[in-house]
FIKE-977027 format. One record per residue: x, y, z of N, C-alpha, C in turn; residue in three letters. Coordinates in nm, 4 decimals, padded with zeros to 6 digits, always signed. Each point is the difference from the previous one (the first is absolute). Layout:
! residues N
SITE  n_X  n_Y  n_Z  ca_X  ca_Y  ca_Z  c_X  c_Y  c_Z  code
SITE  X  Y  Z  X  Y  Z  X  Y  Z  ALA $
...
//
This chain:
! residues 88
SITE  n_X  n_Y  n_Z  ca_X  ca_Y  ca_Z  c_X  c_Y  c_Z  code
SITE  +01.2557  -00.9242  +00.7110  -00.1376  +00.0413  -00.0269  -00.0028  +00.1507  -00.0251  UNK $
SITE  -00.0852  +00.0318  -00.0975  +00.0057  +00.1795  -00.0557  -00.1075  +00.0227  +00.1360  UNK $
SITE  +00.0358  +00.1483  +00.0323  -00.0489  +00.0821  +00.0709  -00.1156  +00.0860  -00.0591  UNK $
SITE  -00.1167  +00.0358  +00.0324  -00.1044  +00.0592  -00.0023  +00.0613  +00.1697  -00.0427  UNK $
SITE  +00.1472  +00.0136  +00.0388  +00.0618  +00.1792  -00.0514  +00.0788  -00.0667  -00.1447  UNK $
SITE  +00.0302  -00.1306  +00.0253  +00.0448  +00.0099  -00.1433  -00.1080  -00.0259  -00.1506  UNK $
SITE  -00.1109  -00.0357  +00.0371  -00.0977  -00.0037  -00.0791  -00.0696  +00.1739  -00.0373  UNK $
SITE  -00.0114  +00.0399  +00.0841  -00.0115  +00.1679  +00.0263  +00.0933  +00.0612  -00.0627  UNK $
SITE  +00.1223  -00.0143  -00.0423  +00.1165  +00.0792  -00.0176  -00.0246  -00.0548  -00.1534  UNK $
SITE  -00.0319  -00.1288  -00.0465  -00.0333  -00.0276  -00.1037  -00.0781  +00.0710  -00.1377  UNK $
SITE  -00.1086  -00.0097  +00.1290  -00.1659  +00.0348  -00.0457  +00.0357  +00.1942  -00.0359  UNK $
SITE  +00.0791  +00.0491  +00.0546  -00.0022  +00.1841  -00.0001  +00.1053  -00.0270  -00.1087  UNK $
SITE  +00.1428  -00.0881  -00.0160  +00.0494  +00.0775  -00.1007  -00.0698  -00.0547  -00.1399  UNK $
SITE  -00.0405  -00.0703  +00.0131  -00.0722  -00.0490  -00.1621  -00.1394  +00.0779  -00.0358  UNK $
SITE  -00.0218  +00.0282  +00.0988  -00.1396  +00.1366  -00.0116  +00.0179  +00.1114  +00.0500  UNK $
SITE  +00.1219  +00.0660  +00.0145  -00.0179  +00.0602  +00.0587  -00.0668  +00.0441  +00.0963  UNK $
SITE  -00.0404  -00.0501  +00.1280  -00.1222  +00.0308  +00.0312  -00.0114  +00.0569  +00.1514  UNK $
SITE  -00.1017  +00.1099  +00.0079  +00.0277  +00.1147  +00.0832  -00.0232  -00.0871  +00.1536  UNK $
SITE  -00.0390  -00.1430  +00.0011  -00.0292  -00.0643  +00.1576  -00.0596  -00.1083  -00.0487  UNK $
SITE  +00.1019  -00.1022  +00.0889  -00.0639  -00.1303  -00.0320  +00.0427  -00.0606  +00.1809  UNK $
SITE  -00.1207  -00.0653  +00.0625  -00.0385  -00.0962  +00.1028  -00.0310  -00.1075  -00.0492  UNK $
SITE  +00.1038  -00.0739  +00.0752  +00.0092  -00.1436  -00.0117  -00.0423  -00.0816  +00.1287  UNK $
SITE  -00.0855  -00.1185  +00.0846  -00.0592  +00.0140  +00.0977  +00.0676  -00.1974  -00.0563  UNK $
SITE  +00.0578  -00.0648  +00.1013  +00.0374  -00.1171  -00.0327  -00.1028  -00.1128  +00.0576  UNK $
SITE  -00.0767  -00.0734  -00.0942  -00.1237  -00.0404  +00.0560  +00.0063  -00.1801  +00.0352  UNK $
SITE  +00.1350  -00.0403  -00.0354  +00.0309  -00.1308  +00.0072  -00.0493  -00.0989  +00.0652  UNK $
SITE  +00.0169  +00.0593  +00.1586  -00.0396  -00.0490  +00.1151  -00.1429  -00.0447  +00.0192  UNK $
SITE  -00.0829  +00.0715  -00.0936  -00.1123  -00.0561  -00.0183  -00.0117  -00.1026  -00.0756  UNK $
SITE  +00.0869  -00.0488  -00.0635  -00.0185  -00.1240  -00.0845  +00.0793  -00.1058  -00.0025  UNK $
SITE  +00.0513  +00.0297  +00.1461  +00.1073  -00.1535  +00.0481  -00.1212  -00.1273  -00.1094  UNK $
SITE  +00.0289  -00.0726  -00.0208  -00.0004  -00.1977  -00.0177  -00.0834  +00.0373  -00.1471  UNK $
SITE  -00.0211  +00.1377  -00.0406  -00.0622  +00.0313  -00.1509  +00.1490  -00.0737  -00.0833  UNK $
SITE  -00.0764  -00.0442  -00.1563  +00.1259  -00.0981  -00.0937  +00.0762  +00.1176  -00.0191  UNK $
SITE  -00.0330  +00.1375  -00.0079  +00.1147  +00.1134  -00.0567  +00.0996  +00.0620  +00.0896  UNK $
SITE  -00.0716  -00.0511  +00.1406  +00.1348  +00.0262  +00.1318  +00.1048  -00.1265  -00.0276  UNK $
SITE  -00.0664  -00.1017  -00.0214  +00.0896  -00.1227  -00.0405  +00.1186  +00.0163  -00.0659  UNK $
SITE  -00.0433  +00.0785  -00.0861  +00.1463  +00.0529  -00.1104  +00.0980  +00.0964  +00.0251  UNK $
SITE  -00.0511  +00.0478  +00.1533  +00.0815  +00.1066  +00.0268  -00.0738  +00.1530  -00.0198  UNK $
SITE  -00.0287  +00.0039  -00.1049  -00.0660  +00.1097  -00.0777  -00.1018  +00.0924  +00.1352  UNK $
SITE  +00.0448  +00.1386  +00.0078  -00.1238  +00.0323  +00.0797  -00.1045  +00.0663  -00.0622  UNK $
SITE  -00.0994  +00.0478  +00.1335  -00.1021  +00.0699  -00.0785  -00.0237  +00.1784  +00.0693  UNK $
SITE  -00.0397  +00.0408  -00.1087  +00.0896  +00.1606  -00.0188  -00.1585  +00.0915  +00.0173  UNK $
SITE  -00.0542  +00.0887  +00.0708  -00.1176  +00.0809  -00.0429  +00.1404  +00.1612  -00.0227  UNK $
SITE  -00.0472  +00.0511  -00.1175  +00.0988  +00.1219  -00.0869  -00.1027  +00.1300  -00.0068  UNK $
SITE  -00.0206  +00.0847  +00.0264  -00.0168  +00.1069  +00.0067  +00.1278  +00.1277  -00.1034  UNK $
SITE  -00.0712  +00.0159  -00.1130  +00.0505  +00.0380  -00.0779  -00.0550  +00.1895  -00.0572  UNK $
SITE  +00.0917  +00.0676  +00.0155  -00.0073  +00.1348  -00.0472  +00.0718  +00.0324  -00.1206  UNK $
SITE  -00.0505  +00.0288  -00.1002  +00.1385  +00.0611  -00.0950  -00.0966  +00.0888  -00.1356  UNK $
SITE  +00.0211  +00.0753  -00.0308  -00.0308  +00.0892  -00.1337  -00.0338  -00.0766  -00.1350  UNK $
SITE  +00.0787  -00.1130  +00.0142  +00.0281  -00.0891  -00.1624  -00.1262  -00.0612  -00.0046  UNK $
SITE  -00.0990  -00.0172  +00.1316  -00.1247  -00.0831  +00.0459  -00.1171  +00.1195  -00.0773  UNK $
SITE  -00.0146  +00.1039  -00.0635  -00.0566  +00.1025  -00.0305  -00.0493  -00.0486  -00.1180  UNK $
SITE  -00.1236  -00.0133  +00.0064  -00.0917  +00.0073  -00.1292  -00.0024  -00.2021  -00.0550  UNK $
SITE  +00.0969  -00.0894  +00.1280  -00.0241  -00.1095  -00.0406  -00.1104  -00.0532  +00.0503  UNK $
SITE  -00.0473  -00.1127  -00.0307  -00.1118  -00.0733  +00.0681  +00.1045  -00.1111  +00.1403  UNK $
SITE  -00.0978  -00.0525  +00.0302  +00.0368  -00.1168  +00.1266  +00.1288  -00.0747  -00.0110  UNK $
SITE  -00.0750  -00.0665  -00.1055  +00.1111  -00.0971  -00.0764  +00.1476  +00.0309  -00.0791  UNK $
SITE  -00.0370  +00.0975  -00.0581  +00.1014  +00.0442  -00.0100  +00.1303  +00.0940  +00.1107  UNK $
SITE  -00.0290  +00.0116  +00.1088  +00.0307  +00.0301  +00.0569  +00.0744  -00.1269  +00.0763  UNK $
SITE  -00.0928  -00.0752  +00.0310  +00.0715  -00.1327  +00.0561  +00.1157  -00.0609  -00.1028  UNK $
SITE  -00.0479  +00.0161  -00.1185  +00.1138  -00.0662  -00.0816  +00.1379  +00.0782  +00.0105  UNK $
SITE  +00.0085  +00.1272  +00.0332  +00.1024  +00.0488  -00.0034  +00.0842  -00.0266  +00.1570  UNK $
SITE  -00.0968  -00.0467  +00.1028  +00.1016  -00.0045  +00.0836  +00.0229  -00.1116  +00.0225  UNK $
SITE  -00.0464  -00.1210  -00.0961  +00.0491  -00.1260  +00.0076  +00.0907  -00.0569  -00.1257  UNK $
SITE  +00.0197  +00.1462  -00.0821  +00.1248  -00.0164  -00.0685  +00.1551  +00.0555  +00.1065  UNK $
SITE  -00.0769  +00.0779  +00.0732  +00.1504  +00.0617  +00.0881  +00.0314  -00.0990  +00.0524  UNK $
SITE  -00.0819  -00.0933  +00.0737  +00.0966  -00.0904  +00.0886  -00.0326  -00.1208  -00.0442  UNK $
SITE  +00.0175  -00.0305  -00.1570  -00.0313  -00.1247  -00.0794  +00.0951  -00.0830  +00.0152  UNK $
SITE  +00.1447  +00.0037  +00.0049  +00.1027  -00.0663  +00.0713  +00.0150  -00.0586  +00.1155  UNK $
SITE  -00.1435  +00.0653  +00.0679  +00.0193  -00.0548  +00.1471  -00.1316  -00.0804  +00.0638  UNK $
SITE  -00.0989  -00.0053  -00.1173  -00.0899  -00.1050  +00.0008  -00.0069  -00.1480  -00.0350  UNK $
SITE  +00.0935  -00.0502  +00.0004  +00.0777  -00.0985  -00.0315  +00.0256  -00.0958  +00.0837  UNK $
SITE  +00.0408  +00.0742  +00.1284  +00.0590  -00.0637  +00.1016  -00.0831  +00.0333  +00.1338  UNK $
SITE  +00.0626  +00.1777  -00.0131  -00.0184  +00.0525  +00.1669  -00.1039  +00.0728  +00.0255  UNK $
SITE  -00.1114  -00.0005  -00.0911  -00.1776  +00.0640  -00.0145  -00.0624  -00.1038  -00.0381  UNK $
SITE  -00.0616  -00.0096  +00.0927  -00.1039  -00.0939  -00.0563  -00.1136  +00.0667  -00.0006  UNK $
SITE  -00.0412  +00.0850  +00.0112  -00.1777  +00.0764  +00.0143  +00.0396  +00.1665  +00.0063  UNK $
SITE  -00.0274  +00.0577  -00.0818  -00.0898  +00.1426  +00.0459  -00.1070  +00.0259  -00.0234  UNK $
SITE  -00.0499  +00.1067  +00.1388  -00.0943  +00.0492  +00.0082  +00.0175  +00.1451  -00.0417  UNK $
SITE  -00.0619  +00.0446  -00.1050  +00.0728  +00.1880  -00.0447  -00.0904  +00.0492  -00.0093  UNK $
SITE  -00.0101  +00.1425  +00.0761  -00.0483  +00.1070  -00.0148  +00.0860  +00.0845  -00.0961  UNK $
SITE  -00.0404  +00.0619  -00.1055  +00.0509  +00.0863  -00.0789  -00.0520  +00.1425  -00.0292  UNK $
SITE  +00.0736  +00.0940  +00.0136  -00.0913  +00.1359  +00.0445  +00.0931  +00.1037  -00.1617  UNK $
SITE  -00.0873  +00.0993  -00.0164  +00.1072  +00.1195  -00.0387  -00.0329  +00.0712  +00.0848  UNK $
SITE  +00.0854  +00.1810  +00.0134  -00.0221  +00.0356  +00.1346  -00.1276  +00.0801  -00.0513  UNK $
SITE  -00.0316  +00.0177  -00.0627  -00.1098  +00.0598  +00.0155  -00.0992  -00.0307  +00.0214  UNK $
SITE  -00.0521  -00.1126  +00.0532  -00.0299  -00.1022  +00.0562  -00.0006  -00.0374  +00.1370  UNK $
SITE  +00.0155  +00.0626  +00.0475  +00.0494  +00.0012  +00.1526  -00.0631  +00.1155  +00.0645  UNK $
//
């Protein structure tokens, strides 16, 4: 099973990104069909510069291209906050 630092280690080198919190929310969804599969569920807290001047969505799309390999199996749900820092 991937680790909540290896999704993090993911999420910064494909965005570079200045802080990312990962909070593993699984446990809340024991007997849900997407715990069934294994797959957990992820709330992401996301910092990075590249997030500057995008909207919401686009922002989400980029960090569900970083760990698009790993929605497949071992993600089943995020929850993302996406920030630039100026923003903060």
């Amino acid at each position: 099973m991937i680790t909540k630092e290896a999704i993090a280690q993911q999420i910064k080198a494909s965005l570079s990104a200045e802080s990312v919190e990962i909070e593993d929310q699984s446990h809340l969804h024991a007997g849900h069909a997407g715990a069934a599969s294994g797959g957990g569920h992820y709330d992401v807290i996301v910092v990075a510069q590249v997030f500057e001047g995008l909207n919401t969505l686009a922002r989400h799309r980029l960090i569900y291209e970083a760990v698009s390999d790993l929605m497949k199996k071992e993600i089943h749900a995020l929850s993302i906050q996406a920030f630039d820092p100026s923003e903060l």
